[in-house]
Legacy VTK file of the C-alpha trace (Angstrom):
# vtk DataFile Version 3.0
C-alpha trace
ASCII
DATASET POLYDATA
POINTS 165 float
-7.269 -15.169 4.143
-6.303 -12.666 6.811
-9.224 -10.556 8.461
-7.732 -6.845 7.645
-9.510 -3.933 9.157
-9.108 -0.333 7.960
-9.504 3.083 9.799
-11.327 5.670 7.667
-9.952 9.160 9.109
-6.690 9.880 8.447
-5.704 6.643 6.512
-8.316 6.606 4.007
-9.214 10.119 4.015
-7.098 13.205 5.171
-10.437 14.450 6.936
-9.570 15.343 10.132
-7.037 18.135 9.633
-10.387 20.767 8.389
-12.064 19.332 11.230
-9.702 19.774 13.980
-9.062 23.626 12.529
-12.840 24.243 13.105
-12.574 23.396 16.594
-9.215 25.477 17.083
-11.386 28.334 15.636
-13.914 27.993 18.516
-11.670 27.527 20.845
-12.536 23.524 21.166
-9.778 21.385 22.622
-10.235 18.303 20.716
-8.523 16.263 23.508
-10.028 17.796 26.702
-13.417 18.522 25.411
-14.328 15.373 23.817
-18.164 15.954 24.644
-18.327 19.038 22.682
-15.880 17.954 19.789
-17.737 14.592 19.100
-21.345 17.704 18.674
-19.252 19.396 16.318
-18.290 15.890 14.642
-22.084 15.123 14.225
-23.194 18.726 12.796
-20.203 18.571 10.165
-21.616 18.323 6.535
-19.912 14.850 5.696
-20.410 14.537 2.328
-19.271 17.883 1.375
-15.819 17.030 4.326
-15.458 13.412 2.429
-15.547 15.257 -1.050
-13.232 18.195 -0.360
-10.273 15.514 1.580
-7.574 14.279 -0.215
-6.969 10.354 0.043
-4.021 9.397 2.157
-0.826 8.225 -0.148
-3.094 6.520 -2.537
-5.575 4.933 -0.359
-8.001 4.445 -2.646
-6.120 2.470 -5.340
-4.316 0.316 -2.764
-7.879 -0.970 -1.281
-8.071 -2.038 -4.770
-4.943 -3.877 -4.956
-5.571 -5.272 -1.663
-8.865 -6.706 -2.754
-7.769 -7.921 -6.035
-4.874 -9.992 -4.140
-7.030 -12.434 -2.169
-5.245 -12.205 0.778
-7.594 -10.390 2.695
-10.892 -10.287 3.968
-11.234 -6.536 4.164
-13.557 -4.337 6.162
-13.757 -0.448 7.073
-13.823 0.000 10.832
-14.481 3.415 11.455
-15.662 5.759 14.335
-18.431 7.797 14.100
-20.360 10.399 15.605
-23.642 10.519 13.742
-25.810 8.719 10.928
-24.776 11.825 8.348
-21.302 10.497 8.730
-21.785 6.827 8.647
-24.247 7.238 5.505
-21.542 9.641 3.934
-18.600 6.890 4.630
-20.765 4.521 3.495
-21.767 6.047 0.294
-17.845 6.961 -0.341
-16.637 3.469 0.000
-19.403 2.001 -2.305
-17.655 3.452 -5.212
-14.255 1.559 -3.947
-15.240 -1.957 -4.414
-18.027 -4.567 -3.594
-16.236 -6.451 -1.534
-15.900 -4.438 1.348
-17.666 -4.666 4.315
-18.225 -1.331 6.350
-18.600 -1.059 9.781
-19.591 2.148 11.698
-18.526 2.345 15.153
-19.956 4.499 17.400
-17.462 7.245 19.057
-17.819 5.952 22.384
-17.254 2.385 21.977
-14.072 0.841 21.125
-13.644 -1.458 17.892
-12.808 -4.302 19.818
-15.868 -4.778 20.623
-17.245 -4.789 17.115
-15.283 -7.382 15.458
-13.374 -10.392 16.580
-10.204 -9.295 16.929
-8.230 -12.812 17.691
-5.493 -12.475 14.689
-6.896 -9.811 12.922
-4.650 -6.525 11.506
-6.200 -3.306 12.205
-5.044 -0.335 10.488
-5.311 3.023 12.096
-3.660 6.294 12.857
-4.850 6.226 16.347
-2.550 4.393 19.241
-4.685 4.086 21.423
-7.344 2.268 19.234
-3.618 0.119 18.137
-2.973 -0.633 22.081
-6.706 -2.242 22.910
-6.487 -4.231 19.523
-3.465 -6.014 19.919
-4.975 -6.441 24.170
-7.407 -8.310 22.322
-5.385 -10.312 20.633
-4.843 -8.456 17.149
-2.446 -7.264 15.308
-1.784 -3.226 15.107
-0.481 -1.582 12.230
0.174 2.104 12.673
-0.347 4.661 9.356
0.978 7.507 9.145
1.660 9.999 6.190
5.181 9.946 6.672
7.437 7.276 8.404
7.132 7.789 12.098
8.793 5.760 15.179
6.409 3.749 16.843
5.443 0.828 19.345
3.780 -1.057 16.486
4.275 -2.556 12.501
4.480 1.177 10.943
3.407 2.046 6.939
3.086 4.958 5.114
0.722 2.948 2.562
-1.570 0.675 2.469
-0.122 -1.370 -0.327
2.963 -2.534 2.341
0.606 -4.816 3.990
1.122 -7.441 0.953
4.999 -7.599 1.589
4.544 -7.638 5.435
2.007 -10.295 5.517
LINES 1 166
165 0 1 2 3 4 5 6 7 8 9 10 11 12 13 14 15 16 17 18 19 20 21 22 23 24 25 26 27 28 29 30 31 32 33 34 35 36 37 38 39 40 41 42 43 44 45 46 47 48 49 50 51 52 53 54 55 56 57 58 59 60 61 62 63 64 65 66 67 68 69 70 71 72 73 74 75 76 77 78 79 80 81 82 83 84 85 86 87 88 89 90 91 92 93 94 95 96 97 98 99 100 101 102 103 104 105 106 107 108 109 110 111 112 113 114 115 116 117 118 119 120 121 122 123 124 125 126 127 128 129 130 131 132 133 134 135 136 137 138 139 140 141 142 143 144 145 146 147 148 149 150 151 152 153 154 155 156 157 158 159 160 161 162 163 164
């Protein structure tokens, strides 16, 4: 069984789209002003965010297939800025399956150093988080909602990982 590691936002959940338009409303450059983006991250009502996103091209049900196929050891690696939004990930993903293990990462440290990454996919939206997994020795799979060019295996759903591996 392959070790398969899953983003939350943005390939799970569409959830940062409302975000990022409440920083563009107070005039928050969410790549300059990481500081005060990651405060606005942590006072964000998570559970009420998590319940108003849409899932990402059938997320949810593919986890489930993915589970169901045995041919991965599946976790949630996600980034997060507070305990509200861990505890609201957490409860979300309960309802998923019982197999999965979550992992909370905090903002500031990369998921490398979380996990062993020696062989491992990763699935996220975010290259950079791609680039340091596969300098660790992963492998980085790149969602996106619709097919994109890009430096790494790319999917529009999660369900392509049992034909590519």
């Amino acid at each position: 069984m392959k070790n398969l590691y899953i983003d939350f936002d943005g390939v799970i959940l569409d959830t940062l789209p409302p975000v990022y338009n409440l920083a563009k409303k107070l005039n928050l450059d969410v790549k300059t002003q990481t500081k005060e983006v990651g405060m606005l991250f942590s006072k964000i009502d998570w559970e009420e965010l998590i319940e108003e996103s849409s899932d990402l091209n059938d997320s949810v049900n593919a986890i489930k297939k993915l589970s169901e196929s045995g041919k991965f050891n599946i976790s949630i690696l996600t980034h997060v800025n507070s305990l509200k939004e861990a505890k609201a990930k957490i409860k979300f993903l309960d309802n998923i399956t019982n197999d999965l293990t979550i992992i909370p990462v905090p903002k500031d440290i990369s998921k490398t150093k979380m996990t062993q990454t020696e062989g491992a996919i990763l699935v996220d939206d975010f290259s950079k988080n791609l680039r340091e997994w596969e300098e660790s020795g992963g492998i980085g799979v790149k969602f996106s909602k619709i097919k994109e060019e890009s430096d790494f295996i790319d999917i529009t759903n999660l369900e392509e990982l049992l034909e590519i591996f």
